[in-house]
KOLBA-811044 format. One record per residue (C-alpha): x, y, z. Coordinates in Angstrom, 2 decimals. Layout:
BEGIN
X/Y/Z
...
END
This chain:
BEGIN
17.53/-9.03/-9.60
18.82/-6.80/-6.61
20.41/-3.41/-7.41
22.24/-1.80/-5.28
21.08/1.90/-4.83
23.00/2.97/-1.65
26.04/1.50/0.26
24.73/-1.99/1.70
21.21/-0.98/0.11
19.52/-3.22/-2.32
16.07/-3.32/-4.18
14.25/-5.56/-6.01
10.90/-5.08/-8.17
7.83/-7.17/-8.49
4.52/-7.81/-10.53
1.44/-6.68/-8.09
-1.93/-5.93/-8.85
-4.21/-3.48/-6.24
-7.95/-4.45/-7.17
-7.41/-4.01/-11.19
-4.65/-2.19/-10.96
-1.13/-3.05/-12.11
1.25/-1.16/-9.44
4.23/-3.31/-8.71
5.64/-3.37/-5.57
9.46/-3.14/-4.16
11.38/-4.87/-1.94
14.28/-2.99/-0.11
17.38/-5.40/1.17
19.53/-3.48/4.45
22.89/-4.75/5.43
23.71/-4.18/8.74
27.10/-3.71/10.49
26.33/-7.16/11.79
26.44/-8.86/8.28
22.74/-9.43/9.35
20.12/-8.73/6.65
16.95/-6.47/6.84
14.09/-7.61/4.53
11.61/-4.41/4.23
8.29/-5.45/2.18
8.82/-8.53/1.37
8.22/-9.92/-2.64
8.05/-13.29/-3.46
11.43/-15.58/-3.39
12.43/-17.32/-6.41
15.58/-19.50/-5.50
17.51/-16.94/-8.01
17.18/-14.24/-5.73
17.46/-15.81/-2.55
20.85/-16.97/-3.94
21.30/-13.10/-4.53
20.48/-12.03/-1.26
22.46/-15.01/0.65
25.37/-14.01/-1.21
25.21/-10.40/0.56
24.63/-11.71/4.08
22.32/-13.39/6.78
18.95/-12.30/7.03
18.07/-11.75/10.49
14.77/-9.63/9.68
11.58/-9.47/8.18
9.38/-5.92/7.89
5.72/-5.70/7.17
5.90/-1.77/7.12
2.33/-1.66/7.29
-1.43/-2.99/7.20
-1.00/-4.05/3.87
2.43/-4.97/2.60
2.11/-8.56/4.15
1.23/-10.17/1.06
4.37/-12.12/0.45
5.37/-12.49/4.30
4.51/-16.20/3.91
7.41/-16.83/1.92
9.55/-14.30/3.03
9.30/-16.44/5.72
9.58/-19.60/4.56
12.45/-18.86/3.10
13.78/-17.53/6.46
12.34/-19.37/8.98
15.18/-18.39/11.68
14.58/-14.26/11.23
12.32/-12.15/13.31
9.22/-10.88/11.93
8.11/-7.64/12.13
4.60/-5.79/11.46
1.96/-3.72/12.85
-0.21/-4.41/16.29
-3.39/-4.74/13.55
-1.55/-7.24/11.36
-1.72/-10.08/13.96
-5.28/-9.91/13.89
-5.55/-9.94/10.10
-2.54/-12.78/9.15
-3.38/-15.01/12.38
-1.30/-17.60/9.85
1.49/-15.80/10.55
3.61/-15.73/14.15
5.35/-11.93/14.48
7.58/-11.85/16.56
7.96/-8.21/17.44
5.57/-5.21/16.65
6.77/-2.44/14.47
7.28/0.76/17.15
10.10/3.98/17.55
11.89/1.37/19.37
14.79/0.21/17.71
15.57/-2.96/18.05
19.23/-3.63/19.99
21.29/-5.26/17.22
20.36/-2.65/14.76
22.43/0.14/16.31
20.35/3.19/15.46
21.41/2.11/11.47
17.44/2.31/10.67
15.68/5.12/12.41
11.97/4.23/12.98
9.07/6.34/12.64
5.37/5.99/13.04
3.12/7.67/10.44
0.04/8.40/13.09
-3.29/9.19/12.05
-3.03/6.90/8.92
-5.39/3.61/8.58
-2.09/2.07/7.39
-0.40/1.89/10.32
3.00/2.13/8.64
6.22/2.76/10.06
8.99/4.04/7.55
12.79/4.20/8.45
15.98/6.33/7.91
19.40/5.12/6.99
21.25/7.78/8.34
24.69/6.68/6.70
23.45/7.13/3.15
20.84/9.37/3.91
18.09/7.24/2.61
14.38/6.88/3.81
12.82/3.13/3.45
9.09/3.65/3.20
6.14/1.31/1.08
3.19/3.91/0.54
3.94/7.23/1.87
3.83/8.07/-1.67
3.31/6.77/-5.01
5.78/8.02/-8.50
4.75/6.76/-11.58
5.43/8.30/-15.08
3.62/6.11/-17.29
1.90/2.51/-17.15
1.98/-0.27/-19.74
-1.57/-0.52/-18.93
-4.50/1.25/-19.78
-6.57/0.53/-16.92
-4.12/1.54/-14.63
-3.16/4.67/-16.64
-7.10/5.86/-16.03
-6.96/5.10/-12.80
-3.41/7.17/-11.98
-5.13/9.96/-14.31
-8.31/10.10/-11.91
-6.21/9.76/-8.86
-3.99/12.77/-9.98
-0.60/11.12/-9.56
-0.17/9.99/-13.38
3.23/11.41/-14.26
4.18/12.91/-10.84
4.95/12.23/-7.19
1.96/12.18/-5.09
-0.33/10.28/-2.96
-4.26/9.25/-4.75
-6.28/11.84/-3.86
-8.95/8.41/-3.79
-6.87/7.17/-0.72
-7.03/10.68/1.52
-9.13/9.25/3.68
-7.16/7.03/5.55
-5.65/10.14/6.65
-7.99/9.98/9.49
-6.43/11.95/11.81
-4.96/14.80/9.83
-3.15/16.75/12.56
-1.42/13.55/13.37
-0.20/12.62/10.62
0.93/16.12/9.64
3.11/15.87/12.95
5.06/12.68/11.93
5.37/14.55/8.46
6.86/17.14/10.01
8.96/15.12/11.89
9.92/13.08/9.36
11.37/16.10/7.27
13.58/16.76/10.17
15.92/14.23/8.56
18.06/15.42/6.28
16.86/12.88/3.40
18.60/12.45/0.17
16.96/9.43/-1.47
13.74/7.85/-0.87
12.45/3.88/-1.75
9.14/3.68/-1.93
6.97/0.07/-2.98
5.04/1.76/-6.10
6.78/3.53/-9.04
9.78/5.11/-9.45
12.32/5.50/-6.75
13.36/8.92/-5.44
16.72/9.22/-6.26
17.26/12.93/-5.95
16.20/15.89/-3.70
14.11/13.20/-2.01
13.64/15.38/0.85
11.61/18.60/-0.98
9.83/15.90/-3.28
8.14/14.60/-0.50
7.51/18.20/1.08
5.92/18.83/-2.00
3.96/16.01/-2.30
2.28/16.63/1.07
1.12/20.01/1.00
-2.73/18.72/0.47
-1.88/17.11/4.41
END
């Protein structure tokens, strides 16, 4: 169920429906130089792929990357009980089932060792925070942007039509406006293509496997 896409970088896909919708969702696995595992989004944890992700290492960490890709935190956790949680300020408020244990800043934590880079997308209404993997090259991110080609589904085809991101790399033109503060979030977008990205994971669609870097550029010229 886990492929490896990167030196000690692992995803895993997921059924996941948004309203009507049929978008997936991904699940990115870090190793650090500790042995200690990084969960990033978490999906839901059939004893097959816990065995999978055991087998690479400990896992020590938990990521909510934003407002919304909680949904299968419970048994991320569960599964984990001993690893920190991480998530958004907001998040408390809206998953008070939940205890975090730190909140998602530009802080990295100590036993990472600068191997994830945080960053803040500000302005946004979904308060998430993407990271780099400087070794590989590889930016960790759930819906900075969305890639799909095609859809099984005919609902979901309509809807990627009307969003204009059906067959290309984008962001819905329907979700703009959580882009509240736009000269914010151009700033971290800016900042963000300071690093020199090669690859990109991202929760919906295809990953980003190539030229990551001017893909996204491109994809954010409406910001």
């Amino acid at each position: 169920m886990l492929r490896e896409i990167a030196e000690n970088i692992w995803v895993t896909e997921a059924p996941h429906q948004w309203l009507a919708f049929h978008v997936g969702t991904r699940m990115t696995v870090v190793k650090l130089a500790t042995e200690a595992l990084v969960l990033h989004s978490p999906v839901p944890m059939p004893g097959d792929l816990r065995s999978e992700i055991d087998s690479l290492g400990t896992v020590r960490h938990i990521v909510c990357s934003n407002f919304y890709h909680h949904v299968y935190a419970a048994d991320a956790v569960k599964a984990y009980p001993r690893a920190l949680l991480y998530g958004p300020a907001e998040l408390r408020l809206k998953r008070k089932d939940l205890h975090f244990d730190m909140v998602l800043s530009e802080t990295t934590p100590k036993d990472w060792n600068d191997e994830l880079l945080p960053l803040t997308i500000k302005g946004c209404l979904l308060r998430e925070t993407v990271f780099f993997h400087p070794a590989t090259k590889t930016l960790i991110s759930s819906d900075l942007v969305e890639n799909f080609e095609s859809s099984p589904y005919l609902l979901t085809r309509l809807y990627l039509r009307a969003s204009g991101v059906y067959g290309r790399l984008g962001w819905s033109r329907f979700l703009r406006l959580l882009y509240r503060d736009r000269r914010a979030a151009r700033e971290s977008i800016d900042r963000l293509l300071e690093w020199p990205i090669e690859r990109a994971v991202i929760a919906h669609g295809n990953l980003i496997l190539h030229d990551a870097r001017a893909a996204i550029a491109e994809a954010f010229q409406w910001l």
